[in-house]
C-alpha positions as CSV (number, residue, x, y, z in Angstrom):
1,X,58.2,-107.9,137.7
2,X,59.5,-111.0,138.2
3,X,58.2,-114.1,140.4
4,X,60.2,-114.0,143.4
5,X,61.5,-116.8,145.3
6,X,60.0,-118.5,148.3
7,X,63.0,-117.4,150.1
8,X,62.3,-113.7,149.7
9,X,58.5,-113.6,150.5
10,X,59.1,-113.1,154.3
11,X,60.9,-109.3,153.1
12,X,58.2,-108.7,150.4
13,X,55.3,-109.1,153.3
14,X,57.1,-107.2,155.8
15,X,57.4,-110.1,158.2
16,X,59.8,-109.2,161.5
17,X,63.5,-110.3,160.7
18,X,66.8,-110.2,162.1
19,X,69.0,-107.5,161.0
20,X,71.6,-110.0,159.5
21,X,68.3,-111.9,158.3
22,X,66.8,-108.8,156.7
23,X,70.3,-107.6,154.9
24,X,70.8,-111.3,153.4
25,X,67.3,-111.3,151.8
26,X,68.0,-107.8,150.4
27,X,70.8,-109.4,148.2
28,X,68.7,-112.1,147.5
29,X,66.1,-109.7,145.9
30,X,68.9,-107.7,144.0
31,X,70.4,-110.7,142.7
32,X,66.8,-111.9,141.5
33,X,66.4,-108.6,140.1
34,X,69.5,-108.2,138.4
35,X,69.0,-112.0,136.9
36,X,65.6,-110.4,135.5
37,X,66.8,-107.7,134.0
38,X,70.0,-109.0,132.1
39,X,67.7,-111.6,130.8
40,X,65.1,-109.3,129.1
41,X,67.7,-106.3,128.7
42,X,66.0,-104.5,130.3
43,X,67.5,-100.7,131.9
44,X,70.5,-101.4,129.5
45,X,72.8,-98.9,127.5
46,X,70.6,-95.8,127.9
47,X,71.8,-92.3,128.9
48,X,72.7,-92.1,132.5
49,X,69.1,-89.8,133.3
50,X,67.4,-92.0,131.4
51,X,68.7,-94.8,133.7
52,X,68.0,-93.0,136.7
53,X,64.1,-92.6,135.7
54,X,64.1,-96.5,135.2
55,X,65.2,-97.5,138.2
56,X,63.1,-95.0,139.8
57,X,60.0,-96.8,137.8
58,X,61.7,-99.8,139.2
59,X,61.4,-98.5,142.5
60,X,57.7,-97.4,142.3
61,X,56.6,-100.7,141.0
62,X,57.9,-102.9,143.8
63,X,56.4,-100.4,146.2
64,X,53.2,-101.1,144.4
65,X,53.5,-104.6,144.2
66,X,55.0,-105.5,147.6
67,X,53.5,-102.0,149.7
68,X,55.0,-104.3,153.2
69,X,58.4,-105.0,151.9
70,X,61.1,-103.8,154.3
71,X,63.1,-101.3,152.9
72,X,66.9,-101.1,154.0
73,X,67.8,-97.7,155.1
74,X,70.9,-95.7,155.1
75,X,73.7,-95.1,157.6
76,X,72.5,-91.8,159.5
77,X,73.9,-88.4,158.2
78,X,75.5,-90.0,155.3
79,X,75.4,-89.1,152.0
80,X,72.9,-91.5,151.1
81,X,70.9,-90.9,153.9
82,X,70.9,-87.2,152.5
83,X,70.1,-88.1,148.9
84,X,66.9,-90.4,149.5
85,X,64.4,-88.9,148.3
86,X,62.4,-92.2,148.6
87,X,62.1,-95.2,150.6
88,X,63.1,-97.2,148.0
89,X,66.1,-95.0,146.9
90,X,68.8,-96.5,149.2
91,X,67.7,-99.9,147.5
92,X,67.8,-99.0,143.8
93,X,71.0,-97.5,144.2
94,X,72.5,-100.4,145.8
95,X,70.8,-102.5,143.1
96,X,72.1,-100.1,139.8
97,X,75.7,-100.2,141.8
98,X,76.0,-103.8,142.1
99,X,74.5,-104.8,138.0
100,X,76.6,-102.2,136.7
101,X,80.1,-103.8,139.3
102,X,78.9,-107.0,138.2
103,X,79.0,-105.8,134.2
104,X,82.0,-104.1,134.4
105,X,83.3,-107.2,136.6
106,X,82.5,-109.3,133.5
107,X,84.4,-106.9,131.3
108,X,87.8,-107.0,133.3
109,X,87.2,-111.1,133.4
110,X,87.0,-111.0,129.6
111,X,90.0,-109.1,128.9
112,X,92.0,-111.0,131.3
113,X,91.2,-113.8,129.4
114,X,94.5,-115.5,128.0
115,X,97.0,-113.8,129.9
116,X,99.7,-116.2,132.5
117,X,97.8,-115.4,135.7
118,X,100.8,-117.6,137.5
119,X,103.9,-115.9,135.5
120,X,103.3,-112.1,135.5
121,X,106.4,-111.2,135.1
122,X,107.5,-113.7,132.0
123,X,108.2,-112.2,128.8
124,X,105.1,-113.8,127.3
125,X,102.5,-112.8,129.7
126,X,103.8,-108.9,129.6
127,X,103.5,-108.9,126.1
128,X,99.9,-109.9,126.1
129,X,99.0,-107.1,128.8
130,X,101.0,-104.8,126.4
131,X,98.5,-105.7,123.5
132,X,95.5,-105.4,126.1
133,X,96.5,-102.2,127.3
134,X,97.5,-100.4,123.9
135,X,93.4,-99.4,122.9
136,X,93.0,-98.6,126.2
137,X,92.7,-94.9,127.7
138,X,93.6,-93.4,130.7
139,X,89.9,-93.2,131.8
140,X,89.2,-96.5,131.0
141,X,92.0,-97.9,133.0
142,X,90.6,-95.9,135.7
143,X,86.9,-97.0,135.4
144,X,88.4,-100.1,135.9
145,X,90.4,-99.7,138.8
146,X,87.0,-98.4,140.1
147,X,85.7,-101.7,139.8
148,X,88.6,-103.5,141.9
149,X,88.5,-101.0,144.2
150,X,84.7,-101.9,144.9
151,X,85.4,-105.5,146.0
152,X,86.2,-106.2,149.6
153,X,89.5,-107.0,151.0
154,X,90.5,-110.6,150.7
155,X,87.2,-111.6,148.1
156,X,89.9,-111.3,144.9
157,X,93.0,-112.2,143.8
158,X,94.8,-109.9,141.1
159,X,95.8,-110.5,137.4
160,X,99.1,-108.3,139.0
161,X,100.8,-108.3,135.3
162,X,97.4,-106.2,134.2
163,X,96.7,-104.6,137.5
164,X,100.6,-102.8,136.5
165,X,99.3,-101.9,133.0
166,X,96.5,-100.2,134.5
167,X,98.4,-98.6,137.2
168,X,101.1,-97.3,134.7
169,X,98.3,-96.1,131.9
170,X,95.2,-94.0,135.4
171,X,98.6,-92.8,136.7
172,X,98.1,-89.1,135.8
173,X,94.6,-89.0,136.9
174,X,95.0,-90.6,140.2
175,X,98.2,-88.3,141.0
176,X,96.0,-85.9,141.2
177,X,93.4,-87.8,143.4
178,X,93.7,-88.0,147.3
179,X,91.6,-90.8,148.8
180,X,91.1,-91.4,152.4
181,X,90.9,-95.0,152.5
182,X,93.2,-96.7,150.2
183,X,92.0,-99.0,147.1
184,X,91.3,-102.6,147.5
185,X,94.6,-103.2,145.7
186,X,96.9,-101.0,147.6
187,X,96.4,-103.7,150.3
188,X,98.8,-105.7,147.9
189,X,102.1,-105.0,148.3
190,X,102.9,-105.6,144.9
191,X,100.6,-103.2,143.6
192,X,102.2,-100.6,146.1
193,X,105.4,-101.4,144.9
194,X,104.3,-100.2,141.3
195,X,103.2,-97.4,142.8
196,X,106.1,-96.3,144.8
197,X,108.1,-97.1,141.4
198,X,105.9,-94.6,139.6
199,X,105.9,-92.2,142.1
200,X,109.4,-91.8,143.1
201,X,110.6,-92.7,139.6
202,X,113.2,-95.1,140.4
203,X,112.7,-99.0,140.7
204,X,112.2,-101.1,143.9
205,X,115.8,-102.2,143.8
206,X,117.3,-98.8,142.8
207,X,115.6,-97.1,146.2
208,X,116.2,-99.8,148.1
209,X,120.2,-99.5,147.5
210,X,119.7,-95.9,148.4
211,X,118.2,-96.7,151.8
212,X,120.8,-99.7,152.4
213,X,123.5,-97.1,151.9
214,X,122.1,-94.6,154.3
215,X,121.8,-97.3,157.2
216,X,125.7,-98.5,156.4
217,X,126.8,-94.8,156.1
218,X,124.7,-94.2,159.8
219,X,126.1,-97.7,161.2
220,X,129.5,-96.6,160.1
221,X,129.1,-92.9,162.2
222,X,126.5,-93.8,165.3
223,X,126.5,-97.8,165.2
224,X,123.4,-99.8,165.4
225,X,122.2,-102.2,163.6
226,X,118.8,-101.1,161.3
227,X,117.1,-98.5,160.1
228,X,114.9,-98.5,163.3
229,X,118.3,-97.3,164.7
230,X,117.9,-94.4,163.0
231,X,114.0,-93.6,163.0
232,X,115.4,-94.1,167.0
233,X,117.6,-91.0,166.8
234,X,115.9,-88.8,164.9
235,X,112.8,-89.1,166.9
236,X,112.4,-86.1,169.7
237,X,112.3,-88.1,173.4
238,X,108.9,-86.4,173.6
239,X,107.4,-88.7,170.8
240,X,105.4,-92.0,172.6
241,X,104.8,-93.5,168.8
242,X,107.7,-94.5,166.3
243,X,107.6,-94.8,162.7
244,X,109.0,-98.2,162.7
245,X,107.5,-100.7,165.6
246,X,109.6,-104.0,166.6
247,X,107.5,-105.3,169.2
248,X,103.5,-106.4,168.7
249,X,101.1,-103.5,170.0
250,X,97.9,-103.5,170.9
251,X,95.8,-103.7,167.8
252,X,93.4,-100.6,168.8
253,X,95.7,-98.6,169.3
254,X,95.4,-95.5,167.6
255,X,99.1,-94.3,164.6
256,X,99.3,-90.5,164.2
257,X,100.0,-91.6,160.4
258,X,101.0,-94.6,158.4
259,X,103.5,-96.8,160.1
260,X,105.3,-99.8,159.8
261,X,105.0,-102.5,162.5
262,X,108.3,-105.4,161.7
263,X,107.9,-108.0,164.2
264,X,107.2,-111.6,163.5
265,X,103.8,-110.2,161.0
266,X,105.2,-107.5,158.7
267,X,102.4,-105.3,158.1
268,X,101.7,-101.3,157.6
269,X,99.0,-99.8,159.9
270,X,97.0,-97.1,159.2
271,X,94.3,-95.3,160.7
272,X,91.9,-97.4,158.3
273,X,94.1,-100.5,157.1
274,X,96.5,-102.8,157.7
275,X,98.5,-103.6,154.8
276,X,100.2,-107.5,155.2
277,X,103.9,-107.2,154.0
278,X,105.3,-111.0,152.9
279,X,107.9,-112.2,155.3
280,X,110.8,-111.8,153.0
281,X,110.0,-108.1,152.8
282,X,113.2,-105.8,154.1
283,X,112.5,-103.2,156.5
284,X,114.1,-100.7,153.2
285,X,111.5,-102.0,151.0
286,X,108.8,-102.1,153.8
287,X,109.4,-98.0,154.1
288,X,109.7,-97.0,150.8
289,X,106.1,-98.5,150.5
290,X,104.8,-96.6,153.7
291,X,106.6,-93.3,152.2
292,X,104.3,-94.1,149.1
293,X,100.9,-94.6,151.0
294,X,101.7,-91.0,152.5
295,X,102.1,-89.8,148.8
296,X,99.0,-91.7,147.4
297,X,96.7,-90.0,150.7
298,X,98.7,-86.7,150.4
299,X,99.6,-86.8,154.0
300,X,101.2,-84.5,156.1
301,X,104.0,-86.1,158.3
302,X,103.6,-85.9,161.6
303,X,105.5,-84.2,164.4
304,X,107.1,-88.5,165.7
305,X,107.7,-89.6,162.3
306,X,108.3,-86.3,160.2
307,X,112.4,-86.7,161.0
308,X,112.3,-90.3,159.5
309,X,110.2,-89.8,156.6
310,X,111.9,-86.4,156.0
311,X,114.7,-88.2,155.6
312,X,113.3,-90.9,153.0
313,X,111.9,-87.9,150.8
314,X,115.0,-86.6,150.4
315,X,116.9,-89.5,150.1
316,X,114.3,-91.4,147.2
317,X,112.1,-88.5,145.4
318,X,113.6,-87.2,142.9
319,X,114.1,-83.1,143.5
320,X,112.4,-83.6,146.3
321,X,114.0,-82.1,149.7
322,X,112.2,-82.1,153.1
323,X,112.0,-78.0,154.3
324,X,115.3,-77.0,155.7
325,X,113.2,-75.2,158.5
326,X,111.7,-78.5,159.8
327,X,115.2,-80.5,160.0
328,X,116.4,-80.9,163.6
329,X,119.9,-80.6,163.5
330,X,120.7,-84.3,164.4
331,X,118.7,-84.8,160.4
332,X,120.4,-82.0,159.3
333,X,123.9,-83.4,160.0
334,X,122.7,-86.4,158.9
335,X,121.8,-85.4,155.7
336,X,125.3,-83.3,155.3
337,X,127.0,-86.3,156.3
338,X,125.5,-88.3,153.2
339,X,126.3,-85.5,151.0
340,X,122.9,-83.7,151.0
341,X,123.5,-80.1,150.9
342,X,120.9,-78.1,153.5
343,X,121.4,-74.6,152.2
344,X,121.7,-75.9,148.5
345,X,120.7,-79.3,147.6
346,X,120.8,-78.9,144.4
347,X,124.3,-78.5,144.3
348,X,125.5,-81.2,146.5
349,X,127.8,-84.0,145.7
350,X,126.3,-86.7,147.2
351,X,127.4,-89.7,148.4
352,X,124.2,-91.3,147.3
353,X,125.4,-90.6,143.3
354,X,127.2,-93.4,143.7
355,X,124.1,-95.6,143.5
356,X,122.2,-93.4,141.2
């Protein structure tokens, strides 16, 4: 073992600390670890049981060394809590976790390396993702999406020109992936608008047409003045929530589902995040991204929004058509008024080819 710190003696004797006190020494003692390790190579490139039975000899030896340190311990009835089989388990795991994000982390800083992190989108900087992404598998994108997805909101910024490549290349494994809280970069609402692009197969400016159409075509027929105008009239009187929010609400206040709140701080709310929109965002563009978060979490719509979002399925996914059998008839009309056949969509002449 190493020789630790001064400022980590008071865990190693077991001395009474603060909970914030006793965390931050914790991560001192990884980070002290970790520096050990990558120095002598130590636990490095072996198979993954192999790896497991280190750390584990790891683990022994501190308890042998240090019998008073304090041990963190897991949150109660989780997973981890369930897997310890040792009081130092909840500690090596944390400590293999954060050497192998940190390697991987060094990885994804290296192959960034050379590409326009201010221009994504110029012809140059695209190319060089290109080049970056063409020995790259699926899997590998996805082991690296992993990684961002480890970091905490707010802690990094995005290379977005390869955070697209990657996105484009883990597409067909994470369509088929459902997660309950969404990825660190999902919180970007450029990422999400690759997504939505990928997902409903039509660009950002392409779907956002569609959905400008729909709100002249309802203008033209009911009046009003947005598409909150029409979330309005498809919503049942019995609902108390909305789909689309224009006035600030009480920030514990618990959505059904993903919504969009459009007052002065654009932002989508879920039941775990808040996803900031930038203020030049349209209220077309901010639903076609909360649309997509349902997709990415394989949501079901519910009961106050299913009308609204019923509506932007059929309107932007491609052979997609929300159930006949849950269209009120104020939708239904709605939808026959654009063009968009209930018995037989396929067949309908729709207004909306005109955009197409």
């Amino acid at each position: 073992l190493p020789e630790f710190s001064p400022m980590v003696q008071p865990l190693l004797k077991g001395k009474s600390l603060s909970e914030k006190m006793e965390k931050m020494l914790q991560q001192q003692l990884q980070d002290e670890l970790i520096e050990y390790l990558d120095e002598n190579q130590l636990i490095i490139n072996e198979a993954p049981w192999q790896l497991r039975e280190q750390y584990k000899a790891l683990g022994r030896c501190l308890l042998k060394c240090h019998p008073c340190i304090l041990w963190p311990s897991a949150k109660p009835g989780s997973k981890a809590e369930r897997n310890a089989k040792y009081c130092w388990s909840v500690f090596m795991h944390r400590l293999s976790l954060k050497r192998k994000i940190r390697r991987l982390r060094a990885k994804w800083s290296k192959n960034m390396a050379g590409v326009d992190t201010q221009c994504p989108s110029t012809e140059n900087s695209m190319h060089a993702v290109e080049i970056l992404g063409t020995a790259m598998s699926c899997n590998e994108a996805q082991n690296e999406l992993n990684v961002l997805a480890s970091f905490e909101h707010g802690t990094v910024s995005f290379n977005l020109a390869r955070l697209k490549q990657l996105l484009r290349l883990s597409y067909e494994v994470r369509r088929l992936e459902y997660p309950e809280r969404l990825p660190v970069y999902f919180l970007n609402e450029d990422a999400l608008c690759v997504e939505a692009e990928l997902r409903f197969q039509l660009s950002i400016e392409e779907m956002v047409a569609k959905l400008n159409h729909v709100r002249q075509e309802f203008i033209m027929e009911h009046g009003g003045e947005s598409f909150a105008d029409i979330d309005c009239y498809l919503r049942s009187r019995k609902c108390k929530t909305a789909l689309i929010t224009l006035e600030d609400v009480n920030e514990g206040q618990r959505v059904p589902g993903p919504s969009l709140s459009f007052t002065a701080k654009k932002e989508i709310r879920t039941r775990h995040e808040a996803i900031d929109l930038s203020s030049s965002c349209s209220m077309e563009k901010a639903l076609i991204l909360v649309l997509c978060v349902y997709y990415v979490k394989n949501l079901s719509y519910p009961q106050a929004y299913g009308q609204t979002l019923g509506l932007l399925q059929t309107v932007l996914v491609k052979d997609s058509y929300f159930n006949a059998a849950l269209q009120t008839k104020r939708l239904a009309m709605l939808l026959k008024h654009l063009g968009v056949s209930r018995q037989e969509p396929q067949k309908a002449q729709s207004l909306l080819s005109l955009i197409r």
